[in-house]
C-alpha positions in Angstrom: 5.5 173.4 9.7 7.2 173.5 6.2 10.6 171.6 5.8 13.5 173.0 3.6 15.5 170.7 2.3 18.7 172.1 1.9 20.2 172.4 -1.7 23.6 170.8 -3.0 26.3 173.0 -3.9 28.5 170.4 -5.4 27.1 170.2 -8.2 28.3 168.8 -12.2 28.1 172.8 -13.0 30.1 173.8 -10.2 32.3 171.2 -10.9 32.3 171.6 -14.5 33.5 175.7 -13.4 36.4 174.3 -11.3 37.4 172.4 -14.0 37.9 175.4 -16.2 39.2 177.5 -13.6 42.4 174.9 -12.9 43.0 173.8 -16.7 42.7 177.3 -18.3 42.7 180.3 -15.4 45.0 178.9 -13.2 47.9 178.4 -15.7 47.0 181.9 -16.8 47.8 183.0 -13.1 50.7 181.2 -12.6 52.2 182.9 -15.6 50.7 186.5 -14.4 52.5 185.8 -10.8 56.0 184.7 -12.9 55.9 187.3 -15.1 55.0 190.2 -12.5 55.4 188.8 -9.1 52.5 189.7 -8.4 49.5 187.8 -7.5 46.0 188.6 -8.8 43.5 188.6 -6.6 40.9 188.4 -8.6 40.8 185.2 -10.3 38.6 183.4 -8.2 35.6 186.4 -9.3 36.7 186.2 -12.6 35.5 182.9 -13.4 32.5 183.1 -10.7 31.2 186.1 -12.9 32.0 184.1 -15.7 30.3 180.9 -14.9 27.2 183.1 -13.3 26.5 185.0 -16.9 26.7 181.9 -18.9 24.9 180.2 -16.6 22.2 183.2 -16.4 22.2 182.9 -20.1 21.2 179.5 -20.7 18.2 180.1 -18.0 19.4 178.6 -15.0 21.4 181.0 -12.6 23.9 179.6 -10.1 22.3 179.5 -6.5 24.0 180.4 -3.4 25.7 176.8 -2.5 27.7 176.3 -5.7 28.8 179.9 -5.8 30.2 179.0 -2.1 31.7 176.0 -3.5 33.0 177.9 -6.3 34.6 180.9 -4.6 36.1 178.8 -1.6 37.9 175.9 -3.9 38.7 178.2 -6.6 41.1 179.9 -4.0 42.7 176.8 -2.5 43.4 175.4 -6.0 45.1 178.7 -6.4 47.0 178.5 -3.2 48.2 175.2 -3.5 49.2 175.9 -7.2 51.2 178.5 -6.0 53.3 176.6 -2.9 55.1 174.6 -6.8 56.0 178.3 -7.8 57.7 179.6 -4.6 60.9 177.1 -4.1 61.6 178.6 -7.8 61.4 181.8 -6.8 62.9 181.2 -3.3 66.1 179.3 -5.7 66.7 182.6 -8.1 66.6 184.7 -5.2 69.3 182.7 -3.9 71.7 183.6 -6.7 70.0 186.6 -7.5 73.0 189.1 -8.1 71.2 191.5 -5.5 71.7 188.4 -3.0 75.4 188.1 -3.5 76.3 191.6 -3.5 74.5 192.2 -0.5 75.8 189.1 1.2 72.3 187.4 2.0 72.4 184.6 -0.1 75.3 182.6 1.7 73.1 183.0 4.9 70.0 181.2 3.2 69.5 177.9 4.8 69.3 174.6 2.4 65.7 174.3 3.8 65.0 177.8 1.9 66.4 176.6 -1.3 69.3 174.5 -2.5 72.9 175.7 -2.2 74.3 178.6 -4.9 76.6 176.0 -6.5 73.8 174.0 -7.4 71.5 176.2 -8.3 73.3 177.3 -11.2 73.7 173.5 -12.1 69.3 173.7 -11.6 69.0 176.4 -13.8 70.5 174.8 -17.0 68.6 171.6 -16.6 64.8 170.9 -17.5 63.7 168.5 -14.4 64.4 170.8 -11.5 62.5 169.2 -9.0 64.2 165.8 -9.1 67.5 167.0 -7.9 68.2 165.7 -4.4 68.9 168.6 -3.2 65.1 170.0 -3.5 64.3 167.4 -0.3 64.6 169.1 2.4 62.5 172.5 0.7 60.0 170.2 -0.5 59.5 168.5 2.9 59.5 171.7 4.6 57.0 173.3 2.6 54.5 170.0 2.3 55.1 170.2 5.9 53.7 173.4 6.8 51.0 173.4 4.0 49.6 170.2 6.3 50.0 171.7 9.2 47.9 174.6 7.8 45.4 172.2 6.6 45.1 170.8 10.4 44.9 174.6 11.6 42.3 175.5 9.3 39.9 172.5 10.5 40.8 173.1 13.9 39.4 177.0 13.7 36.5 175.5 11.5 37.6 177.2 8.7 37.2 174.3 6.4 
């Protein structure tokens, strides 16, 4: 009976293509989902076609393993990326003049975002996140990302 030996997918070129995809995609992203508020989806294929072709070209392909690796860590970067964006978002929609008129944003807890006053003390400064009053979001959203770390190994996700 023949024995496989199982191949590595964490390899320098897969780790080499995460490299590129958190110093020069993911910025790209982040920029995309400011500018439009709208995520794109398709970042993670981007740079696994990418990093397939060049890799093609040069006369070794990618094998299955370090496209996993690539597909599935390309996405958390992403997602954890993203979790920095959202208290900014969540503290303009606090003052957002759609907000006031409509009454919403003086219903917003200070686990959401930081009170209205402040907020439009954040916005002229240039080191938002080390205001005291960004605690309590930060602690609840590094919170819940944890605890949906510990739900993804518990369903054998990751």
């Amino acid at each position: 009976m023949e024995t496989v030996t199982p191949k590595k997918g964490l390899t320098w070129r897969s780790a080499l293509a995460l490299i590129f995809a958190i110093g020069a995609v993911q910025p790209a992203m982040i920029y995309y989902m400011l500018l439009t508020n709208q995520p794109l989806g398709l970042q993670a294929w981007f740079v696994i076609l990418l990093w397939w072709w060049i890799s093609r070209s040069i006369g070794t392909p990618l094998n299955k393993q370090e496209l996993f690796i690539l597909l599935s860590f390309q996405s958390m970067a992403v997602t954890y990326a993203m979790s920095f964006v959202t208290p900014i978002q969540y503290m303009y929609y606090r003052v957002a003049p759609t907000s006031e008129a409509l009454g919403v944003s003086q219903y917003m807890p200070d686990w959401f975002a930081p009170p209205s006053n402040v907020v439009k003390e954040l916005m002229r400064t240039q080191w938002v996140f080390f205001h005291p009053c960004w605690v309590k979001p930060i602690l609840v959203m590094i919170t819940f990302t944890f605890l949906g770390i510990v739900a993804d190994i518990a369903m054998g996700y990751f």
